[in-house]
C-alpha positions in Angstrom: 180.6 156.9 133.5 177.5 154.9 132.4 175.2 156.9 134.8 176.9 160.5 132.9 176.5 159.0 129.7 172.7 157.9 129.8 172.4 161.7 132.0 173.4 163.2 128.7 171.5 161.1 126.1 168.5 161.2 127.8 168.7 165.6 128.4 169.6 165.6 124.9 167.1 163.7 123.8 164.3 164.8 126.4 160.1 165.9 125.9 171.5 172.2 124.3 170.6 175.8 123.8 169.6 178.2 121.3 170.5 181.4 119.3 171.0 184.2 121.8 169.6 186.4 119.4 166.2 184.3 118.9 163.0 185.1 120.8 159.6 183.3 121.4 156.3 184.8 119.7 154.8 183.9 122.9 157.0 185.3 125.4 154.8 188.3 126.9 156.0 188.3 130.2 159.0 190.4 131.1 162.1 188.0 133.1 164.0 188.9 136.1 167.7 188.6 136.3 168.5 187.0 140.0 171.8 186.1 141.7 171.4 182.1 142.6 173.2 182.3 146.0 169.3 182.9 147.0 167.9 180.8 144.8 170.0 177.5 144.3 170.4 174.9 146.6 172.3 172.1 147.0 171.5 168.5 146.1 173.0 164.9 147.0 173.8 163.2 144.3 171.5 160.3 144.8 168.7 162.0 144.8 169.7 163.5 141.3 170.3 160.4 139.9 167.0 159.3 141.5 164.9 161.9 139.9 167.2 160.5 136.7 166.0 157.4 136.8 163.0 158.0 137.3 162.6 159.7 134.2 164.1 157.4 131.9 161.6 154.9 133.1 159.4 155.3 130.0 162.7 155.3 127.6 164.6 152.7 127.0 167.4 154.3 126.1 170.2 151.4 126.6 168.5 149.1 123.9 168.2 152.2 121.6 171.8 152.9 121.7 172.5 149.8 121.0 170.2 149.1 118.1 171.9 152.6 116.9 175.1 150.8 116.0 173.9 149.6 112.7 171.1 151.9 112.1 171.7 154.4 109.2 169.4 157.6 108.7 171.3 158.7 105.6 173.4 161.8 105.1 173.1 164.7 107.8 175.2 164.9 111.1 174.5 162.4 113.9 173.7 159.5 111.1 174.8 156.4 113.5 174.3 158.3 116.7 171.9 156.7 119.3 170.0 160.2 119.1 168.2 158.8 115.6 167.2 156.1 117.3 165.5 157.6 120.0 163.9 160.2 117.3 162.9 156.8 115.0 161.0 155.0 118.6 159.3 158.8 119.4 157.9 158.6 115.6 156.8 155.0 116.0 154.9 156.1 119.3 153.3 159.2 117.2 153.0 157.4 113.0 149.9 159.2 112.7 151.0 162.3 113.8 155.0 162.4 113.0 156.5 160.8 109.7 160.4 160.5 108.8 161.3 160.2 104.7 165.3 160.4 105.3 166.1 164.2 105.1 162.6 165.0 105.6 160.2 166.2 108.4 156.4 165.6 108.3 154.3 167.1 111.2 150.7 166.7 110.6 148.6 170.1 111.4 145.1 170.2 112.1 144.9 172.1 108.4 147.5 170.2 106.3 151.2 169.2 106.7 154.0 171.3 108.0 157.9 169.4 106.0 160.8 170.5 107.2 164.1 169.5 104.7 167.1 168.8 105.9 169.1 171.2 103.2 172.6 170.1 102.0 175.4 171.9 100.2 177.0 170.7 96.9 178.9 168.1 98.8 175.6 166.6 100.1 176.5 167.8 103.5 173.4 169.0 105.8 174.2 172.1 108.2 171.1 172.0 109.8 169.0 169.3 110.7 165.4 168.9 112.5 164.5 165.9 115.0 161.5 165.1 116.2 161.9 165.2 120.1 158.2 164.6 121.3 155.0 165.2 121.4 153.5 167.5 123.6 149.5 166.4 124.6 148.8 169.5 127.2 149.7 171.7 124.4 148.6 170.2 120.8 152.2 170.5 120.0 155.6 168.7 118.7 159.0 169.7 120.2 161.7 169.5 117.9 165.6 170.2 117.6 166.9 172.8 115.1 170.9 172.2 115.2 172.9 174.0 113.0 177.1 172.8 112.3 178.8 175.3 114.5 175.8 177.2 116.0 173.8 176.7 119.2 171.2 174.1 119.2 167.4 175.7 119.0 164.7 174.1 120.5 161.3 174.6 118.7 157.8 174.3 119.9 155.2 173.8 117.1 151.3 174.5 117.4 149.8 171.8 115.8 146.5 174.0 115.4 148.1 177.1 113.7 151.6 175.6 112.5 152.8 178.5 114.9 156.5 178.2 116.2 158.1 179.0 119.7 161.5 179.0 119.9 163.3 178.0 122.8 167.2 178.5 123.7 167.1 175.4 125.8 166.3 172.0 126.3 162.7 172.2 127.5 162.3 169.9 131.0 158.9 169.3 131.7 157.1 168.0 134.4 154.4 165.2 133.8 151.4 167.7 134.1 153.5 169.4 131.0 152.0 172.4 131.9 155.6 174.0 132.7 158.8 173.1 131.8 162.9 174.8 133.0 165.2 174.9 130.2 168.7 176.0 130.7 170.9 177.8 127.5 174.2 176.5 129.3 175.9 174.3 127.0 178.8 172.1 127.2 179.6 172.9 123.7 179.5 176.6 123.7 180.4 178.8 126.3 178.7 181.7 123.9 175.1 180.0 124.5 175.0 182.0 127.2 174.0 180.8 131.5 170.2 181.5 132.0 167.7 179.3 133.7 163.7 180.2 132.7 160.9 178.6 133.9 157.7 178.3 131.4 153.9 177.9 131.7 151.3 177.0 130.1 148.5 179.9 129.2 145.6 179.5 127.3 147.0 176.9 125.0 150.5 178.2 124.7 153.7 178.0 126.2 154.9 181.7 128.1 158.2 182.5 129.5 157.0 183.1 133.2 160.8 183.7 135.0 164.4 183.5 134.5 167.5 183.9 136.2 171.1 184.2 135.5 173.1 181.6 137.9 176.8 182.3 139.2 177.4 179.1 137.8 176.1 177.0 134.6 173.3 174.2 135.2 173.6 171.3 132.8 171.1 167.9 132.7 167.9 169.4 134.0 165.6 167.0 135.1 162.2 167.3 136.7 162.6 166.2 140.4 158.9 166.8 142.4 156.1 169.3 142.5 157.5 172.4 140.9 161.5 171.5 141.4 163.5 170.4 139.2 167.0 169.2 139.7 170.4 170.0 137.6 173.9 169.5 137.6 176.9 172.5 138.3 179.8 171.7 135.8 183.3 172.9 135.8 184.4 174.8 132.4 186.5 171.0 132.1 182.6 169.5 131.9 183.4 167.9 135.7 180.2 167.4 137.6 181.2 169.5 140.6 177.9 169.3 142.4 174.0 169.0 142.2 171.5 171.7 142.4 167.7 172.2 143.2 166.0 174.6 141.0 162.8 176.1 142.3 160.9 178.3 140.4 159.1 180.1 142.9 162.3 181.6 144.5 163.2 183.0 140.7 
């Protein structure tokens, strides 16, 4: 149960899916729908929880959560949950790029300062929140999370040179090059996010939908495994880990 647990903070957290209906300003190239009999393999589960590991190495994501017990970030959803405190470290790795000031947002741009509020309703409840979920050196960018109450969660990519904004349906997985990145829109939250798996590149400065595929089954907990594979898990519409999967984007 630990393992699952620090699986799904960490995917959540990582540098899940978006609006169906959203589209990237970057996305010129044109996807292919595949069947993954061809194009999935299995994986032991060690070796998943290997590649796991392996990238949690640089987060330390147990003494977070616990330091998240007391810690308070005011009044939009998630206000106690370990996911602030990962988002409050990630600033404090990037202060001179990244600033929190309770509901708000700073991202500095090469030309000024992008804010992003945290809007609330007469009842001082937020719907939507923003949180910081890295920085991104390859690119010049930050990576944040655009949750909506109710809706699925967007995934944002912000040019820190124009202010320019790619949206993403998925968590973005990259591997350490972070010069690509798999994202699946599966979520264990919404069946209406939708089952795609895309692979992304970098291009001249900016992130491109390359390939896609639509799996027979839904891929949660992407992680980057070696080389250009990454690794995720097959869930059950119970959210029961019913196997492992290799996802290699060269068979899309």
């Amino acid at each position: 149960m630990k393992d699952l647990l620090i699986a799904s903070i960490c995917l959540i957290l990582c540098i899940g899916c978006g609006d169906p209906q959203s589209s990237s300003n970057t996305d010129r190239n044109v996807a292919t729908e595949l069947d993954s009999k061809e194009n999935i393999g299995n994986v032991e589960a060690s070796m998943y929880k290997s590649a796991l590991d392996k990238s949690l190495e640089s987060m330390p994501i147990d003494r977070l959560c616990k330091e998240s017990k007391g810690y308070n970030q005011n009044e939009w959803e998630g206000k106690n949950a370990c996911a602030w405190a990962v988002e409050k470290y990630r600033i404090e790795q990037h202060k001179d790029l990244v600033k929190r000031r309770e509901g708000m947002l700073s991202l500095q741009l090469n030309n000024g300062a992008m804010e992003l509020q945290h809007p609330t309703d007469q009842e001082g409840v937020s719907r939507l929140y923003y949180q910081f979920n890295g920085y991104i050196k390859s690119a010049n960018a930050f990576c944040l999370l655009a949750q909506t109450a109710g809706m699925c969660p967007q995934y944002w990519i912000i040019d820190r040179k124009d202010g320019s904004k790619t949206i993403l349906n998925g968590l973005p997985v990259f591997n350490p090059q972070q010069d690509a990145f798999v994202l699946s829109t599966a979520s264990e939250k919404a069946n209406s996010c939708g089952n795609e798996v895309e692979y992304w590149e970098l291009k001249e400065g900016k992130f491109v939908k390359n390939k896609s595929m639509k799996p027979n089954q839904a891929i949660h907990d992407i992680v980057w495994a070696k080389d250009k594979i990454w690794y995720g898990a097959l869930k059950a519409t119970d959210r029961k880990v019913i196997g492992h999967t290799a996802i290699d984007p060269a068979k899309f």
